[in-house]
CHARMM-style PDB file with segment names, atoms N, HN, CA, C and O in Angstrom:
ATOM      1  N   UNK     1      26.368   1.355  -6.873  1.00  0.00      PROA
ATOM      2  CA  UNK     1      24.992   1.121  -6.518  1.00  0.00      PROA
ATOM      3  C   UNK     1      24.726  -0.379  -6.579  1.00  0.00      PROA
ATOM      4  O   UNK     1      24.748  -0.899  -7.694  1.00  0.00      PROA
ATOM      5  N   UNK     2      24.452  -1.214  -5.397  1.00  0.00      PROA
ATOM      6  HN  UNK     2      24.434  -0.791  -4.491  1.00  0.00      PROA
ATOM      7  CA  UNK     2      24.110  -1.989  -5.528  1.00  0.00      PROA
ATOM      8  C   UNK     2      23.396  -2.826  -6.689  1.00  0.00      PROA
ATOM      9  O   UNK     2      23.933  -3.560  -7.518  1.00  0.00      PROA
ATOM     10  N   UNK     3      21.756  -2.455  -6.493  1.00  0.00      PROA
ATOM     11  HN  UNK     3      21.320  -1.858  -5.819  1.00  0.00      PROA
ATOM     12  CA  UNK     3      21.193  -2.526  -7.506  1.00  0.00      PROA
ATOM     13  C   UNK     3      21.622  -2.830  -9.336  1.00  0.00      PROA
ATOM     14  O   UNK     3      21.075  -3.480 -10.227  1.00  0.00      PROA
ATOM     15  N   UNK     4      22.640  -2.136  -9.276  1.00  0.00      PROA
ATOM     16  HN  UNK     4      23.084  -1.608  -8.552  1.00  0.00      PROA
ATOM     17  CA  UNK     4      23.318  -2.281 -10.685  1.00  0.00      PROA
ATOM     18  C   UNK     4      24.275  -3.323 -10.793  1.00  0.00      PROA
ATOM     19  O   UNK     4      24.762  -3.742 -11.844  1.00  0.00      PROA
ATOM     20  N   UNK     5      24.562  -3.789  -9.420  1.00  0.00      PROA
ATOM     21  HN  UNK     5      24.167  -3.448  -8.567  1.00  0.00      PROA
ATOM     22  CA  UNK     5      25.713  -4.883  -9.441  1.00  0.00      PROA
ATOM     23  C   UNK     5      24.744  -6.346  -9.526  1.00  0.00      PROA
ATOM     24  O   UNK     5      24.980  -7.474  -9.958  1.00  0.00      PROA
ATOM     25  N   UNK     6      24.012  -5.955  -9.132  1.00  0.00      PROA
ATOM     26  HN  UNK     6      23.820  -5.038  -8.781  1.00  0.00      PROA
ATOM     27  CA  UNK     6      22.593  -7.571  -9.186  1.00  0.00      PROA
ATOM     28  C   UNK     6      22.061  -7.764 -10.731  1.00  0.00      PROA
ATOM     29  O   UNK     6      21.164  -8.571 -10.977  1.00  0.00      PROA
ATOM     30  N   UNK     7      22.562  -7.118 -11.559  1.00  0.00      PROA
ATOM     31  HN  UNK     7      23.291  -6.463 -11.360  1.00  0.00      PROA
ATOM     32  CA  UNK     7      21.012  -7.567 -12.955  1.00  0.00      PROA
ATOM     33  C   UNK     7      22.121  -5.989 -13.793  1.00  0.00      PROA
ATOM     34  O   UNK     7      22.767  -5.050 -13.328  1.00  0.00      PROA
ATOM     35  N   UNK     8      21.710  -6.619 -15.513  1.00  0.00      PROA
ATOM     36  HN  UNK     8      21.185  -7.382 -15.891  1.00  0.00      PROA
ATOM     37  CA  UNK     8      22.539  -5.737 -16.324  1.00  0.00      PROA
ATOM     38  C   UNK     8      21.370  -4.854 -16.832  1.00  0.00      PROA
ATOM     39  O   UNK     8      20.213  -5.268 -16.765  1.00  0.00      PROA
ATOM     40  N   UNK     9      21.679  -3.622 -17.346  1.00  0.00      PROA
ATOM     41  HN  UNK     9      22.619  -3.286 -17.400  1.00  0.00      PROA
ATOM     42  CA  UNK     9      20.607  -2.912 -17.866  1.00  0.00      PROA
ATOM     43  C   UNK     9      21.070  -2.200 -19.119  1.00  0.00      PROA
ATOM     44  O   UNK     9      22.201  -2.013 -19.566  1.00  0.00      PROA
ATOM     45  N   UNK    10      19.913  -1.871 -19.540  1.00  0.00      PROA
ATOM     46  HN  UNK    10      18.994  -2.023 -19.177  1.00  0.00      PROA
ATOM     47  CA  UNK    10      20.092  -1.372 -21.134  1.00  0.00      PROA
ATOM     48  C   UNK    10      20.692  -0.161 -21.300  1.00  0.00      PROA
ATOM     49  O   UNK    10      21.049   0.277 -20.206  1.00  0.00      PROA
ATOM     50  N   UNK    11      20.896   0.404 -22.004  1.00  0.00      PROA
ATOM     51  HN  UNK    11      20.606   0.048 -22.892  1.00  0.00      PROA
ATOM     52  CA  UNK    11      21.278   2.089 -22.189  1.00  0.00      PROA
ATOM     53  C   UNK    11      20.344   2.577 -21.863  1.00  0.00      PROA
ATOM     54  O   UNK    11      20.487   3.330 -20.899  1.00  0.00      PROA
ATOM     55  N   UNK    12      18.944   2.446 -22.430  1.00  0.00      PROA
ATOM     56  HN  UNK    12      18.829   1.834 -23.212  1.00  0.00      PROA
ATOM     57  CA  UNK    12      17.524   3.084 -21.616  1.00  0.00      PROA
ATOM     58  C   UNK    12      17.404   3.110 -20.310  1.00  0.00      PROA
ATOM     59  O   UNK    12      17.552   4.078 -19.565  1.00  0.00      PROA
ATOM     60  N   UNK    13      17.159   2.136 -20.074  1.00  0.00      PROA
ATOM     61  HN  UNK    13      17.039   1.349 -20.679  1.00  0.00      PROA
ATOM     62  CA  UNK    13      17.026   2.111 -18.277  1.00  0.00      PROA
ATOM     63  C   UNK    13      18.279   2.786 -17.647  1.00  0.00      PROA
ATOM     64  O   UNK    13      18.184   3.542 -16.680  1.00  0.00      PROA
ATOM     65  N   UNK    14      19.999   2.327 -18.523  1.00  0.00      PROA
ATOM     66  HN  UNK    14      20.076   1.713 -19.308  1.00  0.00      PROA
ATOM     67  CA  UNK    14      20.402   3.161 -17.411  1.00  0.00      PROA
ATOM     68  C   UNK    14      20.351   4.974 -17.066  1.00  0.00      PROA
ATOM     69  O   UNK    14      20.589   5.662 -16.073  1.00  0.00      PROA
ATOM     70  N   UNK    15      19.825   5.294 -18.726  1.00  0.00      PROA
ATOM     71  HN  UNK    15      19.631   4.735 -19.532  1.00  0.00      PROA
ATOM     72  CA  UNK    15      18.882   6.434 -18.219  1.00  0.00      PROA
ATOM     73  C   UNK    15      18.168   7.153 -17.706  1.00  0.00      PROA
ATOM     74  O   UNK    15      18.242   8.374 -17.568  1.00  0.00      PROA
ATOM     75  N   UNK    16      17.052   6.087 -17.229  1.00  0.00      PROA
ATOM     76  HN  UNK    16      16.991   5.095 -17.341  1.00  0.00      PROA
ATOM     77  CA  UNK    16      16.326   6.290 -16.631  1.00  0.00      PROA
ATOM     78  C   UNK    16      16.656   6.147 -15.016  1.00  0.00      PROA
ATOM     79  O   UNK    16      16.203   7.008 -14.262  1.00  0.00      PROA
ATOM     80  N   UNK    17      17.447   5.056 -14.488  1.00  0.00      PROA
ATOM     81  HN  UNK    17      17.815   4.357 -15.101  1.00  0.00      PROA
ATOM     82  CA  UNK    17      18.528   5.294 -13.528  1.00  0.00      PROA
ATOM     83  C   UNK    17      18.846   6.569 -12.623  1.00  0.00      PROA
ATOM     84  O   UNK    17      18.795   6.938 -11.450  1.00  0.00      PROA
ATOM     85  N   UNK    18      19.210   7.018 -13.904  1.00  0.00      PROA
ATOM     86  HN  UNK    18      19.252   6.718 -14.858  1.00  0.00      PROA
ATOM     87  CA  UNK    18      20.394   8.116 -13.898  1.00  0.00      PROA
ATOM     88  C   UNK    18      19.278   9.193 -13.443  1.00  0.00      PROA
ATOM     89  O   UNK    18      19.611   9.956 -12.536  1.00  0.00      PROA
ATOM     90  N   UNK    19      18.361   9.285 -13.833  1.00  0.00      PROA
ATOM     91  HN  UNK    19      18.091   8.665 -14.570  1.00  0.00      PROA
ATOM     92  CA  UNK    19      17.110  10.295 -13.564  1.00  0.00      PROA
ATOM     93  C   UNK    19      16.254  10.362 -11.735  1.00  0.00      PROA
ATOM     94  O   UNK    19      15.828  11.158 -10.899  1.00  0.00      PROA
ATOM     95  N   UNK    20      16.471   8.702 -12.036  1.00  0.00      PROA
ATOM     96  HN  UNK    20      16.817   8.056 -12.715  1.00  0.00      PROA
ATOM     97  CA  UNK    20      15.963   8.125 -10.565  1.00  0.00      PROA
ATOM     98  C   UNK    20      16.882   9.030  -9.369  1.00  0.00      PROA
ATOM     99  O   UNK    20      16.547   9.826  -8.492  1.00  0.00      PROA
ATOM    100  N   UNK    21      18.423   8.375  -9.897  1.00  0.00      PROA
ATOM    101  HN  UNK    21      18.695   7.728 -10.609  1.00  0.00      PROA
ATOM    102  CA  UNK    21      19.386   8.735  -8.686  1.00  0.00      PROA
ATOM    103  C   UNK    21      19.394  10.176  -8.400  1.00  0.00      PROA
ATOM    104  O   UNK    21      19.548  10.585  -7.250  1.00  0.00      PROA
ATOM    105  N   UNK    22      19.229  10.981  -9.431  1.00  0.00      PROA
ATOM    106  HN  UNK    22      19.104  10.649 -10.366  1.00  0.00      PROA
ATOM    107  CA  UNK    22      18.813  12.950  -9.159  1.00  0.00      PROA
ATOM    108  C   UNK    22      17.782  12.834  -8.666  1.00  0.00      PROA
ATOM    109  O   UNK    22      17.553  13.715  -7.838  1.00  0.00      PROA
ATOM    110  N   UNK    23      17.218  12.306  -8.764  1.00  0.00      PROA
ATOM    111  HN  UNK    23      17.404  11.591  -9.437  1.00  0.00      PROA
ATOM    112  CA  UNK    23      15.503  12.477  -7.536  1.00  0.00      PROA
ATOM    113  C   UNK    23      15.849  12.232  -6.108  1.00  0.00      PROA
ATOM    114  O   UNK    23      15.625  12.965  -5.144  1.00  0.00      PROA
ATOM    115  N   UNK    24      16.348  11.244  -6.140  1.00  0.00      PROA
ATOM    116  HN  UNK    24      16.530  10.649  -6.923  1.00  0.00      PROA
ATOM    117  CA  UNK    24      17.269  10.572  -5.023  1.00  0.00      PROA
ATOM    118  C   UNK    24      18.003  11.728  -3.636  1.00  0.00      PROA
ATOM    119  O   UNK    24      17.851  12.018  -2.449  1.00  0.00      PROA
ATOM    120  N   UNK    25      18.969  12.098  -5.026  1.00  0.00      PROA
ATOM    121  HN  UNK    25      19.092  11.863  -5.990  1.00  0.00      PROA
ATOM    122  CA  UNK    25      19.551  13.267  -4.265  1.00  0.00      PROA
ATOM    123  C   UNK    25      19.081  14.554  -3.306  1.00  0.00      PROA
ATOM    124  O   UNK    25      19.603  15.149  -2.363  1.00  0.00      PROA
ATOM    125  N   UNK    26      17.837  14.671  -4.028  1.00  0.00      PROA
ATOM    126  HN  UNK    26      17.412  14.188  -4.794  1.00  0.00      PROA
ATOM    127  CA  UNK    26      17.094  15.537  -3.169  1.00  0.00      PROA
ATOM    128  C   UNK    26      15.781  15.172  -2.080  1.00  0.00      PROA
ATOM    129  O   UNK    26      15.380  15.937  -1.202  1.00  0.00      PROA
ATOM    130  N   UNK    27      15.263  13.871  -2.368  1.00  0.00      PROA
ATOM    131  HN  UNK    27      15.589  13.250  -3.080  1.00  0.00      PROA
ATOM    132  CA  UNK    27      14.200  13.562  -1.947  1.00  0.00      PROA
ATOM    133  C   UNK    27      14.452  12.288  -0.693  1.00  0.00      PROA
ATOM    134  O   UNK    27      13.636  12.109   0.211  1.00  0.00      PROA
ATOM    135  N   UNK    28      15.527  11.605  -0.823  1.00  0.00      PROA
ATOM    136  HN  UNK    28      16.190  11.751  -1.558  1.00  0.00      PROA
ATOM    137  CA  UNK    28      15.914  10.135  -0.112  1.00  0.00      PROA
ATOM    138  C   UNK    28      14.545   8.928  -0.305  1.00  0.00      PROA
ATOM    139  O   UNK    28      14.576   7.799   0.185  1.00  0.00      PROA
ATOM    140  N   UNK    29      13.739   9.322  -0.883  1.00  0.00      PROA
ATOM    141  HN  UNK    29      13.714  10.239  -1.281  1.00  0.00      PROA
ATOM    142  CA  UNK    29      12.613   8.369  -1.320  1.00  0.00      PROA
ATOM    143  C   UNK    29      12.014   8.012  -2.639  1.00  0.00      PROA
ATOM    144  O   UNK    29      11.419   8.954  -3.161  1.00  0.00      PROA
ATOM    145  N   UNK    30      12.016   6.980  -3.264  1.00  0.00      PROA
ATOM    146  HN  UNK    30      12.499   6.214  -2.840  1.00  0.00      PROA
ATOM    147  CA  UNK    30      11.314   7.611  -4.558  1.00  0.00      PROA
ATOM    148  C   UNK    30      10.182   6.708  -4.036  1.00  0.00      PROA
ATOM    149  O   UNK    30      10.305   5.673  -3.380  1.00  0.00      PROA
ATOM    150  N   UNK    31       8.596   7.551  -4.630  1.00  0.00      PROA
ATOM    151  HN  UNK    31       8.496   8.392  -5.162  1.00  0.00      PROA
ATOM    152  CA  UNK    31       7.204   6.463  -4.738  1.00  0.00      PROA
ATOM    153  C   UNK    31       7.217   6.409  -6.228  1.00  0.00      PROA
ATOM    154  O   UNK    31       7.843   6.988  -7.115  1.00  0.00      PROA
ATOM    155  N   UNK    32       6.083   5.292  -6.154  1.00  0.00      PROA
ATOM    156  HN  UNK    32       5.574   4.822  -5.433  1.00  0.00      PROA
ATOM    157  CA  UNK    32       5.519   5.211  -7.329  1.00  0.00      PROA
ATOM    158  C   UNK    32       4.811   7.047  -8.226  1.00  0.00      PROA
ATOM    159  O   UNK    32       5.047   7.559  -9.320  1.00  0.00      PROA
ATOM    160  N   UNK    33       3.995   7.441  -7.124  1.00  0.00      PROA
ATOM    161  HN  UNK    33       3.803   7.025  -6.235  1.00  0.00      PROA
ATOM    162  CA  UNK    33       3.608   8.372  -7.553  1.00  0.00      PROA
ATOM    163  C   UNK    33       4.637   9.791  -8.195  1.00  0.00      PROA
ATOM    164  O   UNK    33       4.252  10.742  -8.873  1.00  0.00      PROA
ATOM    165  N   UNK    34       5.946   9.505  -7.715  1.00  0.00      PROA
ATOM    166  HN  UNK    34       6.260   8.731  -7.164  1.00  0.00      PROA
ATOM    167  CA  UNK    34       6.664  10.620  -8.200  1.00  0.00      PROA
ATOM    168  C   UNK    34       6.777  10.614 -10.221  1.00  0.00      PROA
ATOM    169  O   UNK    34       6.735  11.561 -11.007  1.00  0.00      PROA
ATOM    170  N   UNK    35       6.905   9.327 -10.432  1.00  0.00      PROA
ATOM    171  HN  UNK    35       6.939   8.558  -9.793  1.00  0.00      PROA
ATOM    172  CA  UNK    35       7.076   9.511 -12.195  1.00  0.00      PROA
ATOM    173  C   UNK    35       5.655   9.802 -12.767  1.00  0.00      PROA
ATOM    174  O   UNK    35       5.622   9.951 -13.988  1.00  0.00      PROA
ATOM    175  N   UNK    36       4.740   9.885 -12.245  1.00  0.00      PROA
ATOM    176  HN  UNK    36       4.767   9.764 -11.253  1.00  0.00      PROA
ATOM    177  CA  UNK    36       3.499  10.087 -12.389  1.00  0.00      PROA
ATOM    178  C   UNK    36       3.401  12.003 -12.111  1.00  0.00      PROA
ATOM    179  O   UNK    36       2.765  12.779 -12.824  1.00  0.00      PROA
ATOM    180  N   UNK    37       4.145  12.332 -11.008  1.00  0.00      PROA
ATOM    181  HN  UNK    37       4.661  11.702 -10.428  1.00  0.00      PROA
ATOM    182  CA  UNK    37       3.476  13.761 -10.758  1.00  0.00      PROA
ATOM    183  C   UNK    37       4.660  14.792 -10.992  1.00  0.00      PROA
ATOM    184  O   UNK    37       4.273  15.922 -11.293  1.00  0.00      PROA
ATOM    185  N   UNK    38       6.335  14.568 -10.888  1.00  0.00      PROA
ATOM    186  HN  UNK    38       6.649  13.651 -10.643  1.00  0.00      PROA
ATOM    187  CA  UNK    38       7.259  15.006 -11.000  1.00  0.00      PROA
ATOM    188  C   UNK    38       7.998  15.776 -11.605  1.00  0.00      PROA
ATOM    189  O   UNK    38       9.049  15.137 -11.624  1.00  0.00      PROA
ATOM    190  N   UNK    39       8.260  17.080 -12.318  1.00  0.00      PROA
ATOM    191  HN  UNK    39       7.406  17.600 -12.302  1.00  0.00      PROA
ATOM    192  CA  UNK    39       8.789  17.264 -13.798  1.00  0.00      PROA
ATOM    193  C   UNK    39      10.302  16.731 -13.838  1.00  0.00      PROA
ATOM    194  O   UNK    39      10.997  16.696 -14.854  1.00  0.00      PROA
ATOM    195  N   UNK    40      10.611  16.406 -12.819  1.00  0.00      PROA
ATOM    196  HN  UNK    40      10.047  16.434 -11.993  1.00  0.00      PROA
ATOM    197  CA  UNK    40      12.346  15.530 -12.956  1.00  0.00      PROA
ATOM    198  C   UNK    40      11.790  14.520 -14.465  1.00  0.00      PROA
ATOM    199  O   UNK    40      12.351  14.596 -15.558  1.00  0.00      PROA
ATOM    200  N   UNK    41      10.751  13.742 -14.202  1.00  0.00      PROA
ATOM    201  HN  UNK    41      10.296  13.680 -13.314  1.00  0.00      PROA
ATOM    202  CA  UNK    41       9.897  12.293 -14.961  1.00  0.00      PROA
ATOM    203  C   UNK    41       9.146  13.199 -16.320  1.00  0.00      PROA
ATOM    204  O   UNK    41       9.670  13.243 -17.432  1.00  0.00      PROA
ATOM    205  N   UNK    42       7.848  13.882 -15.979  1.00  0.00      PROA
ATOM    206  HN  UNK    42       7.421  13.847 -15.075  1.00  0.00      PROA
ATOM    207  CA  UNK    42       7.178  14.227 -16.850  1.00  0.00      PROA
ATOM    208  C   UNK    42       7.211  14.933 -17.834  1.00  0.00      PROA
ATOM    209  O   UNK    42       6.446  15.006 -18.796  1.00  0.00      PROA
ATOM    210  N   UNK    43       8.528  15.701 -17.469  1.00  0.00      PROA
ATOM    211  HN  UNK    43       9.149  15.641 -16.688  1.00  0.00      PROA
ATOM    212  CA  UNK    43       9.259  16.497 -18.778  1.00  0.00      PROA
ATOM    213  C   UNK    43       9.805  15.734 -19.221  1.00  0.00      PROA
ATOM    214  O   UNK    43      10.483  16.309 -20.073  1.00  0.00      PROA
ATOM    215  N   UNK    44      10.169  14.005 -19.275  1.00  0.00      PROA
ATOM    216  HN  UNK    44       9.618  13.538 -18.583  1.00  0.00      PROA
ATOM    217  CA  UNK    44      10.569  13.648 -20.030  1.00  0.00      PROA
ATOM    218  C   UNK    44       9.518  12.812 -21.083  1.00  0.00      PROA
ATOM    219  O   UNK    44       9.872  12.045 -21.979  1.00  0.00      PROA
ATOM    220  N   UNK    45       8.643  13.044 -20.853  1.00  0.00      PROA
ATOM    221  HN  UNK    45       8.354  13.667 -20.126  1.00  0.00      PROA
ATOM    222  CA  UNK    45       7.420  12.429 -21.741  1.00  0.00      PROA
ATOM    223  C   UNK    45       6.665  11.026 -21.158  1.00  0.00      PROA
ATOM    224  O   UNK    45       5.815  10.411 -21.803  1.00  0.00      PROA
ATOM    225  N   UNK    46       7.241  10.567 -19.542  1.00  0.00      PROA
ATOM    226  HN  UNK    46       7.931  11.066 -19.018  1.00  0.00      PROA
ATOM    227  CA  UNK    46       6.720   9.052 -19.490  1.00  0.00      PROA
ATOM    228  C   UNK    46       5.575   9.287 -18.284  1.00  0.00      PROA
ATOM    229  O   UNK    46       4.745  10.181 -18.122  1.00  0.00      PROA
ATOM    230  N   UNK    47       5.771   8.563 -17.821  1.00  0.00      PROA
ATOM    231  HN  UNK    47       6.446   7.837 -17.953  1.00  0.00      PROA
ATOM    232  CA  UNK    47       4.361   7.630 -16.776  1.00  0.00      PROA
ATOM    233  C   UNK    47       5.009   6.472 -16.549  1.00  0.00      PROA
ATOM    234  O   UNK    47       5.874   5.893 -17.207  1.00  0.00      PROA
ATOM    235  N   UNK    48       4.239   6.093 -15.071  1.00  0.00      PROA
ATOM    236  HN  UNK    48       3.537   6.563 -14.536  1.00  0.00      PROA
ATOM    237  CA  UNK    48       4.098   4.864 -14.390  1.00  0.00      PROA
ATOM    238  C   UNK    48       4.774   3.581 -15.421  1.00  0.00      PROA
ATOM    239  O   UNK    48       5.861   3.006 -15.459  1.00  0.00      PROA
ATOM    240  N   UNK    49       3.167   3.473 -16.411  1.00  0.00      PROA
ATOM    241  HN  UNK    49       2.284   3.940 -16.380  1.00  0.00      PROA
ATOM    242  CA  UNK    49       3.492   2.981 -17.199  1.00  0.00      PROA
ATOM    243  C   UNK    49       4.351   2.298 -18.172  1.00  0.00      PROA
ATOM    244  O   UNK    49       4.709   1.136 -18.368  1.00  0.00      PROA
ATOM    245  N   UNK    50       4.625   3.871 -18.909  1.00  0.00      PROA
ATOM    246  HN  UNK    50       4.334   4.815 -18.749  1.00  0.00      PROA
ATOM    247  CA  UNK    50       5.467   4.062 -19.928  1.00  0.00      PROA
ATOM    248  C   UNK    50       6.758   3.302 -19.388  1.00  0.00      PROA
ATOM    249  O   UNK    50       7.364   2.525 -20.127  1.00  0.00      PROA
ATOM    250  N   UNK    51       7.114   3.518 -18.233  1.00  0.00      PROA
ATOM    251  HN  UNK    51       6.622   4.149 -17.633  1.00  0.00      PROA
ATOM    252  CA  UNK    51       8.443   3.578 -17.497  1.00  0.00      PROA
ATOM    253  C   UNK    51       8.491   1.998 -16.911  1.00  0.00      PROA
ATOM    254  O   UNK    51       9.304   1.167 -17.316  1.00  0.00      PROA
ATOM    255  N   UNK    52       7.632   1.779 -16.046  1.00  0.00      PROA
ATOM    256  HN  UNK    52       6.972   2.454 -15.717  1.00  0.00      PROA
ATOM    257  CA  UNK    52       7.739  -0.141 -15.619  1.00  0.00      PROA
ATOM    258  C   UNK    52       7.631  -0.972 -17.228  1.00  0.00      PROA
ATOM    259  O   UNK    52       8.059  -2.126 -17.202  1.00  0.00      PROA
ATOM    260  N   UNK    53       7.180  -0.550 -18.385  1.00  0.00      PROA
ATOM    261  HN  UNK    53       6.833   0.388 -18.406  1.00  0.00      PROA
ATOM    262  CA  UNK    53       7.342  -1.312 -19.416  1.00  0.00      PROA
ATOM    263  C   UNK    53       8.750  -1.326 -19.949  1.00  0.00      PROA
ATOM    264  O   UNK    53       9.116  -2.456 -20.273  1.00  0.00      PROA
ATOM    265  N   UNK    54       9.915  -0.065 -20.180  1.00  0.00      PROA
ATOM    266  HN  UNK    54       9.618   0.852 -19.916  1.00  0.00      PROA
ATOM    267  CA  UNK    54      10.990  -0.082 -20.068  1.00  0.00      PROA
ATOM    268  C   UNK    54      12.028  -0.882 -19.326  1.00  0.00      PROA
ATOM    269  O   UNK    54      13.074  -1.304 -19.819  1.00  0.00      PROA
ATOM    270  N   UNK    55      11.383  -1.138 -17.361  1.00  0.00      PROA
ATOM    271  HN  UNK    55      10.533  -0.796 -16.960  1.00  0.00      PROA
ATOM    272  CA  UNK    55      12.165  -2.154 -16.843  1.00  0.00      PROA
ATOM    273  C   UNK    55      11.470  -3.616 -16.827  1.00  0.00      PROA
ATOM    274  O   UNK    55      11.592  -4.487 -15.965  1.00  0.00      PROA
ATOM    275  N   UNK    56      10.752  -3.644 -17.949  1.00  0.00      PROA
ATOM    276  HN  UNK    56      10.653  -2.937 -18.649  1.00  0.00      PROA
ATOM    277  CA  UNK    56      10.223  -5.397 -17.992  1.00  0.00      PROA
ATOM    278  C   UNK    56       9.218  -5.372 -16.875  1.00  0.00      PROA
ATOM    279  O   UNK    56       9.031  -6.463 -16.337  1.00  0.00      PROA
ATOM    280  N   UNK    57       8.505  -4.305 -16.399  1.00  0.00      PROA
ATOM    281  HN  UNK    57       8.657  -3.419 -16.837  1.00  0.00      PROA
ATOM    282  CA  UNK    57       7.165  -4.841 -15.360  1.00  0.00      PROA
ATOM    283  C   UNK    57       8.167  -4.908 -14.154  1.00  0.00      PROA
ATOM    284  O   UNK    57       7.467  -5.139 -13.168  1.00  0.00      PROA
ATOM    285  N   UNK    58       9.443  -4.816 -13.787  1.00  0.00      PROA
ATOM    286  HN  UNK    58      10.012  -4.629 -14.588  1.00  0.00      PROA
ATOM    287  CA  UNK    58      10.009  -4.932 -12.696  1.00  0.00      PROA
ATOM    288  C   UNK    58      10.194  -3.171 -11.767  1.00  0.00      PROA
ATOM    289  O   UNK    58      10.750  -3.047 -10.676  1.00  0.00      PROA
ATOM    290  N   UNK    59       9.799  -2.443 -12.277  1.00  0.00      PROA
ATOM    291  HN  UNK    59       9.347  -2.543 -13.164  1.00  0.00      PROA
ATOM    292  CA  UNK    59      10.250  -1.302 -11.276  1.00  0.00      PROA
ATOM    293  C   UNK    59       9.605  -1.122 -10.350  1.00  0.00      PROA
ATOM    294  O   UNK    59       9.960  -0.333  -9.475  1.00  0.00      PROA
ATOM    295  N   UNK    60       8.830  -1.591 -10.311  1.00  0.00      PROA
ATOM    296  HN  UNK    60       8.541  -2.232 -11.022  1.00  0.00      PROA
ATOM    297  CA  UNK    60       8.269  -1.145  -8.307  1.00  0.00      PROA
ATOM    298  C   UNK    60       9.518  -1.992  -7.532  1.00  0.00      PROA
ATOM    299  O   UNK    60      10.219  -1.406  -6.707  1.00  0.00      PROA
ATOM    300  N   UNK    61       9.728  -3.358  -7.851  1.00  0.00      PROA
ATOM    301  HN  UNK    61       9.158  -3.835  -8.521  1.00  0.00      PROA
ATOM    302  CA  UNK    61      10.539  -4.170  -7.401  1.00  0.00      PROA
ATOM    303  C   UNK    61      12.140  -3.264  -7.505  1.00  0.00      PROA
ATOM    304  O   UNK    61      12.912  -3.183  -6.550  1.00  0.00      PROA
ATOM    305  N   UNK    62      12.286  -2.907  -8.289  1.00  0.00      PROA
ATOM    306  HN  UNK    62      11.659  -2.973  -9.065  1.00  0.00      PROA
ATOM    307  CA  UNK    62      13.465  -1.904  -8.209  1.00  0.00      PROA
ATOM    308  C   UNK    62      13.586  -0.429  -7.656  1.00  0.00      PROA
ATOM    309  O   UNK    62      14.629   0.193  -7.454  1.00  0.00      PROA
ATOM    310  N   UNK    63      12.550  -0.094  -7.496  1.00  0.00      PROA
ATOM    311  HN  UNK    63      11.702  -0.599  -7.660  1.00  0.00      PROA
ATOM    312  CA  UNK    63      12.109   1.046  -6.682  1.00  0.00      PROA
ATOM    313  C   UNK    63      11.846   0.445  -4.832  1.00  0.00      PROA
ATOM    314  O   UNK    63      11.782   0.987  -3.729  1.00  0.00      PROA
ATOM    315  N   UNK    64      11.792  -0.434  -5.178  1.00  0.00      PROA
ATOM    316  HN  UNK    64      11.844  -0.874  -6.074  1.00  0.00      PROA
ATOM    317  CA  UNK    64      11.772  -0.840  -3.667  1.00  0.00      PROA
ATOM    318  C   UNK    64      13.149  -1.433  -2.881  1.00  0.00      PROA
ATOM    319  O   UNK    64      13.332  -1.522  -1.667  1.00  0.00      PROA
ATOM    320  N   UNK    65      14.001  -1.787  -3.924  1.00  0.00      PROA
ATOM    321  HN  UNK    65      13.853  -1.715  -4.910  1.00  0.00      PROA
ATOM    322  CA  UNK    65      15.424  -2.170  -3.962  1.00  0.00      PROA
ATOM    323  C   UNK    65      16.152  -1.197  -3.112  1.00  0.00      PROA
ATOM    324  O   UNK    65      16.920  -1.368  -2.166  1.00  0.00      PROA
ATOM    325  N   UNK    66      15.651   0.009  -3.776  1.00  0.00      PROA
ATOM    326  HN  UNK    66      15.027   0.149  -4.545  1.00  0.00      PROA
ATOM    327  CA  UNK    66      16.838   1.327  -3.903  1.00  0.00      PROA
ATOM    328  C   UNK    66      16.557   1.953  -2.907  1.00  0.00      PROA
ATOM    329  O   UNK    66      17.425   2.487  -2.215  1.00  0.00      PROA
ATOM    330  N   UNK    67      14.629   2.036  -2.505  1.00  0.00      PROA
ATOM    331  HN  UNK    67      13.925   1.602  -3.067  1.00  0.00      PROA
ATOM    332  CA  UNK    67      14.217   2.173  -1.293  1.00  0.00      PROA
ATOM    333  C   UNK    67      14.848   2.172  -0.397  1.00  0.00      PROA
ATOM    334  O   UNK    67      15.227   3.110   0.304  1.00  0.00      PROA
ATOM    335  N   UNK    68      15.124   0.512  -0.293  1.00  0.00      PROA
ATOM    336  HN  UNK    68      14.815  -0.250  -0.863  1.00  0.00      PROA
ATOM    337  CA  UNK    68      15.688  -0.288   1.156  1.00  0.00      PROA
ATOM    338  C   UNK    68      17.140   0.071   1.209  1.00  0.00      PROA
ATOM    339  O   UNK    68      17.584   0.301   2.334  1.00  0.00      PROA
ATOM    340  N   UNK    69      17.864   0.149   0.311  1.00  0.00      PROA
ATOM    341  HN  UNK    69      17.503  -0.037  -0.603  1.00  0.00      PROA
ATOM    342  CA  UNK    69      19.450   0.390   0.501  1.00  0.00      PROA
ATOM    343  C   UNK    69      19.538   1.570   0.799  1.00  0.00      PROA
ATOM    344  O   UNK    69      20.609   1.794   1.362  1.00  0.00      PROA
ATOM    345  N   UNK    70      18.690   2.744   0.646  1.00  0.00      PROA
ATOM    346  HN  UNK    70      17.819   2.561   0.189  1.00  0.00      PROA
ATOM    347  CA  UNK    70      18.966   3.738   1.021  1.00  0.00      PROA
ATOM    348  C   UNK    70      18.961   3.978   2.604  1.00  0.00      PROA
ATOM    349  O   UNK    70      19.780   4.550   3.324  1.00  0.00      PROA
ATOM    350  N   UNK    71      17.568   3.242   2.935  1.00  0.00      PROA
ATOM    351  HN  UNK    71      16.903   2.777   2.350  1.00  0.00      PROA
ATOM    352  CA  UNK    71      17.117   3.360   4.235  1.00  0.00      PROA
ATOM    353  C   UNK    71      18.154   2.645   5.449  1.00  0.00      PROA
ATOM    354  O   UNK    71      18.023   2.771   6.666  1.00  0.00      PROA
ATOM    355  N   UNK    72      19.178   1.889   4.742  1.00  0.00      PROA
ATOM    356  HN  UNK    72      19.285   1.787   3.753  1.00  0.00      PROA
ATOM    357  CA  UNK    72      20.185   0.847   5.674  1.00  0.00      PROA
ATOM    358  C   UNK    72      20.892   1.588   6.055  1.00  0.00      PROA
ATOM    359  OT1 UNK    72      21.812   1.239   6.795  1.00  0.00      PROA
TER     360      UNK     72
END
């Protein structure tokens, strides 16, 4: 995954990753609104929030990353 080859990530995030890329698999899009409405996300206890504070305020920017590489 690209994305992972640009910038190092924590054990958390790559958790959270790892959660992203199963959404992935079925959906080819992630929005913002999915960790907000999702039980892939909300069974795990987070939010919007909860979750861009984990990637440093950067995940829309990384959600938009993964976006675009998908879409190429």
């Amino acid at each position: 995954m690209k994305i992972k080859s640009d910038r190092a990530f924590t054990q958390e995030q790559e958790k959270w990753l790892d959660l992203i890329r199963r959404h992935l698999i079925q959906n080819l899009l992630m929005e913002k609104e999915d960790v907000d409405s999702l039980p892939i996300f909300t069974r795990e206890g987070t939010s919007w929030g909860k979750l861009n504070k984990v990637f440093g305020g950067e995940l829309e920017a990384i959600i938009h990353e993964i976006n675009l590489a998908i879409a190429a």
